[in-house]
MIDOSE-1310 file (N, C-alpha, C; in nm, 2 decimals, decimal comma, always signed):
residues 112
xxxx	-3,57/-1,56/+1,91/-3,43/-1,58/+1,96/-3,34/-1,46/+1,94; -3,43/-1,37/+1,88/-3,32/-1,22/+1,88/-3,29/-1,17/+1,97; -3,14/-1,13/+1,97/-3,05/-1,08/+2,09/-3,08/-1,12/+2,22; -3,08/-1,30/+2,26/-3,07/-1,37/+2,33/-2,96/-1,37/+2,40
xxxx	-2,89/-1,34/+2,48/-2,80/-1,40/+2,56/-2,71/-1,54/+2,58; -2,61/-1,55/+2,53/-2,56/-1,70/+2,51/-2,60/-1,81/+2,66; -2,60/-1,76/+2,70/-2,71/-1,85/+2,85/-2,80/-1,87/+2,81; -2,94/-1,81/+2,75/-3,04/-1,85/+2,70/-3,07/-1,92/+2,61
xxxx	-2,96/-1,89/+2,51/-2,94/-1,97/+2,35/-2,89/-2,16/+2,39; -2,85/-2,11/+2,57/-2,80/-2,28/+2,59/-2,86/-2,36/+2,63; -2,97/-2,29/+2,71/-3,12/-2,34/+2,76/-3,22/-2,39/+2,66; -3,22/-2,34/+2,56/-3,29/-2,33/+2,43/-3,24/-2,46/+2,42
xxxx	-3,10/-2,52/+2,35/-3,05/-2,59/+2,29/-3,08/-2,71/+2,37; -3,05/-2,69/+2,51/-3,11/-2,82/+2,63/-3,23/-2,87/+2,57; -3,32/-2,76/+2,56/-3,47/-2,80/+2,58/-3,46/-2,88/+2,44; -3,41/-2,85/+2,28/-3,46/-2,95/+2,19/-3,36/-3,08/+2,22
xxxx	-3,26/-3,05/+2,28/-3,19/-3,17/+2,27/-3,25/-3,28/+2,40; -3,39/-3,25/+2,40/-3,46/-3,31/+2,52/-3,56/-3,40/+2,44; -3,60/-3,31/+2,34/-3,68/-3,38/+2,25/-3,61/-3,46/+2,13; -3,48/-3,44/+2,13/-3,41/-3,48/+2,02/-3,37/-3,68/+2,00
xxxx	-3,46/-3,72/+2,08/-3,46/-3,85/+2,08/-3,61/-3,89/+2,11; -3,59/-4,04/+1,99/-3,71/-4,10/+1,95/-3,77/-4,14/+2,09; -3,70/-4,20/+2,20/-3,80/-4,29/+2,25/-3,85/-4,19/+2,39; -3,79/-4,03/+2,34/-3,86/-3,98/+2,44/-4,02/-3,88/+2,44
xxxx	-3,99/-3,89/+2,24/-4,08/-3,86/+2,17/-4,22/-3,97/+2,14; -4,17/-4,09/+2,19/-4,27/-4,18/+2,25/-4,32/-4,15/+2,35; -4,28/-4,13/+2,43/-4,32/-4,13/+2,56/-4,40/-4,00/+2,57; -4,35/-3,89/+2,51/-4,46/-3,78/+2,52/-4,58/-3,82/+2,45
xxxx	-4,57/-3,91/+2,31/-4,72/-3,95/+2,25/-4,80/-3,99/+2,35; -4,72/-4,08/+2,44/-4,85/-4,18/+2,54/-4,89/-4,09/+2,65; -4,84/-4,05/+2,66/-4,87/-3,94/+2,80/-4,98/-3,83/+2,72; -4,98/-3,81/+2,61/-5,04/-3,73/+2,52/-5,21/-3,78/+2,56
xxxx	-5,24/-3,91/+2,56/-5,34/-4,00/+2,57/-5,37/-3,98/+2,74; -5,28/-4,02/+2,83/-5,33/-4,02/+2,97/-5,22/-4,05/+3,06; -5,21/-4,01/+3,17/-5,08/-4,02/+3,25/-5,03/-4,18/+3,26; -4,91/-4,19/+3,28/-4,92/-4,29/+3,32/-4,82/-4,37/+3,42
xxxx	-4,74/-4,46/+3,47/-4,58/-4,46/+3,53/-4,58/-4,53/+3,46; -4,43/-4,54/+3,52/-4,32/-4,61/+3,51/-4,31/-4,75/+3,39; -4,39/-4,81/+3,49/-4,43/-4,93/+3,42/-4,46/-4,97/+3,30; -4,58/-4,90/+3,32/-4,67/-4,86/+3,22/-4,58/-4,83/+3,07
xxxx	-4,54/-4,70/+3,07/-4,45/-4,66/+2,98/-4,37/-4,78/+2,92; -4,26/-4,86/+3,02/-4,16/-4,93/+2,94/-4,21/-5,01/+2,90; -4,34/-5,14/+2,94/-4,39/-5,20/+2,88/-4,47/-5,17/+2,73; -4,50/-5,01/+2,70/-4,58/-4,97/+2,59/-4,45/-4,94/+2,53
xxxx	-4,34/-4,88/+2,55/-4,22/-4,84/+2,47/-4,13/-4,98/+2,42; -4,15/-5,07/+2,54/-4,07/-5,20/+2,47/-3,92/-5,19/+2,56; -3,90/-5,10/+2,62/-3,80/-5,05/+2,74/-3,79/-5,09/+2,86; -3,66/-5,12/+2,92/-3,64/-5,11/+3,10/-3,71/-5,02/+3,10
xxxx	-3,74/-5,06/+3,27/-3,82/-4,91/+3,34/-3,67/-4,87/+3,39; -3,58/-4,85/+3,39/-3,47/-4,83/+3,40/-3,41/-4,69/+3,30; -3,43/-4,75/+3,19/-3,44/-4,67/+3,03/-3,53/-4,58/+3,05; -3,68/-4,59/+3,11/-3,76/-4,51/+3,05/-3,75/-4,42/+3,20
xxxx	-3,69/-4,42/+3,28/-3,68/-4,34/+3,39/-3,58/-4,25/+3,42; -3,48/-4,29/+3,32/-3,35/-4,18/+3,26/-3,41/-4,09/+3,20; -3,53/-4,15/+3,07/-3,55/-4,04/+2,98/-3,68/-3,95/+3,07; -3,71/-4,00/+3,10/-3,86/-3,90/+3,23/-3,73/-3,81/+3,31
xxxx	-3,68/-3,80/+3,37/-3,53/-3,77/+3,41/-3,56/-3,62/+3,38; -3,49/-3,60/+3,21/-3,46/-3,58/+3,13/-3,60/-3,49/+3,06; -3,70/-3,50/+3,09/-3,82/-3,45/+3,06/-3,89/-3,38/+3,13; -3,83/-3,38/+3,27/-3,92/-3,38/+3,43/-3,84/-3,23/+3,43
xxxx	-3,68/-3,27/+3,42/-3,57/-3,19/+3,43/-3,64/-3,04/+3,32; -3,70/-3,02/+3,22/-3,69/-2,96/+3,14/-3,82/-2,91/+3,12; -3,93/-2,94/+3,19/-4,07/-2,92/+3,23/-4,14/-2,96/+3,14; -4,10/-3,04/+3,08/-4,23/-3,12/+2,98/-4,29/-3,22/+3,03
xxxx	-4,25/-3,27/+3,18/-4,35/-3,35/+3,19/-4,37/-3,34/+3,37; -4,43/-3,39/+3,43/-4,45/-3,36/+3,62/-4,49/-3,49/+3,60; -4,40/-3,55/+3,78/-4,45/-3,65/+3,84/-4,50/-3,64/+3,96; -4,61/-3,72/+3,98/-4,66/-3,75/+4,16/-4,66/-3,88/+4,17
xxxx	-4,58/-3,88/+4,29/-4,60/-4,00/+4,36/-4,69/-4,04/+4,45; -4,78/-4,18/+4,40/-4,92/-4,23/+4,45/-4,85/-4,34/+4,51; -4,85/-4,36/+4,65/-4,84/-4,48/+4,70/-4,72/-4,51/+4,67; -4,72/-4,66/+4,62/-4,55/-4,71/+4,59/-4,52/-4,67/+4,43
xxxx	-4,60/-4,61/+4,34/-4,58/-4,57/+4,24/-4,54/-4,43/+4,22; -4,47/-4,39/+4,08/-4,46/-4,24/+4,05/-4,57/-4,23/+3,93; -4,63/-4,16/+3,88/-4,73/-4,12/+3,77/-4,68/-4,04/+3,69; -4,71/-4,00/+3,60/-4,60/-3,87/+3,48/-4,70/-3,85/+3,40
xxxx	-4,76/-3,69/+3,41/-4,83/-3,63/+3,30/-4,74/-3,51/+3,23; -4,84/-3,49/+3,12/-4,78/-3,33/+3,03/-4,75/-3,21/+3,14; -4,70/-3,12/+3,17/-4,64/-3,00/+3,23/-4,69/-2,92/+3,13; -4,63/-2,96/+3,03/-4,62/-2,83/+2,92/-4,71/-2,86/+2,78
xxxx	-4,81/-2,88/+2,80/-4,91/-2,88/+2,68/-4,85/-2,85/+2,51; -4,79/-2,71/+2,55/-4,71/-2,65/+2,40/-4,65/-2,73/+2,37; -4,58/-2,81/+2,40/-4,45/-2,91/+2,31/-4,57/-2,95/+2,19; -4,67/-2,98/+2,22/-4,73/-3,06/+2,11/-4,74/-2,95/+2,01
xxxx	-4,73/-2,86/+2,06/-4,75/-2,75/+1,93/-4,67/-2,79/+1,84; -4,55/-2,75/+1,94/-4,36/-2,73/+1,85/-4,41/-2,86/+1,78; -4,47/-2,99/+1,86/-4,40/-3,12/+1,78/-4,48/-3,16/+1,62; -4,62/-3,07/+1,68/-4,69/-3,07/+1,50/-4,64/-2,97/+1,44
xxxx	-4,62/-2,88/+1,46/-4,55/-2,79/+1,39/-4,43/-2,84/+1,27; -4,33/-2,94/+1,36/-4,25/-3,03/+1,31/-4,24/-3,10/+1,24; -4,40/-3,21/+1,30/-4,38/-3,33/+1,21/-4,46/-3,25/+1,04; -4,50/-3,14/+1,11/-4,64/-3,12/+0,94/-4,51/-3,05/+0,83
xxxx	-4,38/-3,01/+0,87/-4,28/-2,97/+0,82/-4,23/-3,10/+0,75; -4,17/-3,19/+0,80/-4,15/-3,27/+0,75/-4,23/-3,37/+0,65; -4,34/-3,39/+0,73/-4,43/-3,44/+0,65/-4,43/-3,38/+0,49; -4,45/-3,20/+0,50/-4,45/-3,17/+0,30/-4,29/-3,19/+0,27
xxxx	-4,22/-3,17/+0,35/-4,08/-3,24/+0,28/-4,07/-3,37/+0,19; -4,10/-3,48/+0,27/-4,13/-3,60/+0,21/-4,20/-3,60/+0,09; -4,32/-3,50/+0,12/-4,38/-3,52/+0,00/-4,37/-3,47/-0,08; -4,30/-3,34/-0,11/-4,23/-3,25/-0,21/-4,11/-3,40/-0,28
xxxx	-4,00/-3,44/-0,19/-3,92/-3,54/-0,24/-3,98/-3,61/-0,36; -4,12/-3,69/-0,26/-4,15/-3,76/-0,33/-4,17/-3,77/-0,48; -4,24/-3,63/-0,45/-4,31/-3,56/-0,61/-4,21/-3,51/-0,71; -4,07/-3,50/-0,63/-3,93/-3,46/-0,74/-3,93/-3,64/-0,79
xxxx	-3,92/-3,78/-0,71/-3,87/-3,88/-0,76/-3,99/-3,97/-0,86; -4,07/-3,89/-0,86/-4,16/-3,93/-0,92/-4,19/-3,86/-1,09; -4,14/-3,74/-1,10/-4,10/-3,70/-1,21/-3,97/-3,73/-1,32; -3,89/-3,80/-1,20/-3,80/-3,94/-1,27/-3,78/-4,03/-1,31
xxxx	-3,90/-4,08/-1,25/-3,93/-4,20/-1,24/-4,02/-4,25/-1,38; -4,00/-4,35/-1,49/-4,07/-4,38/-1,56/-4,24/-4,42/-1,54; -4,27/-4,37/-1,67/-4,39/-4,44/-1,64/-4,42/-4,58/-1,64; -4,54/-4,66/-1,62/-4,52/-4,75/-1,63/-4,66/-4,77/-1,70
């Protein structure tokens, strides 16, 4: 991100604030597995297809994900393969966070 241009630094900021919600980080998991629509999606997410067609929107918009339209359906796979990088990258961050926590409340914690 060195000596980026404040236009680029805002593009940047789009793109995580694209990932910055849970149920759109659902929807990348399932897609992770196999394309799928509309449908599909809100019934696996527990969502309007209304809901989950804002956040594809929102995903489509930002290239992490491509749609074709088959017939009377739309279909939605990955675009962008890399996100899954960024997103294990993430979760394995977090993941030793937790467990660093852990291992500080556990040192407090009596024995038993």
């Amino acid at each position: 991100m060195e000596n980026l241009p404040p236009e680029a630094l805002t593009e940047i900021a789009a793109y995580f604030q694209a990932l910055s919600e849970p149920t759109r980080l659902q929807i990348l998991n399932l897609l992770r597995q196999q394309e799928r629509n509309v449908g599909e999606l809100a019934q696996l997410c527990g969502f309007t297809a209304a809901n989950i067609s804002r956040h594809l929107s929102m995903l489509t918009k930002h290239g992490l994900v491509a749609r074709e339209s088959r017939g009377t359906s739309a279909y939605y796979r990955i675009a962008d393969e890399s996100v899954y990088e960024l997103c294990d990258l993430v979760c394995g961050k977090i993941a030793w966070q937790l467990q660093q926590t852990a291992r500080k409340h556990q040192v407090f914690s009596p024995s038993e």
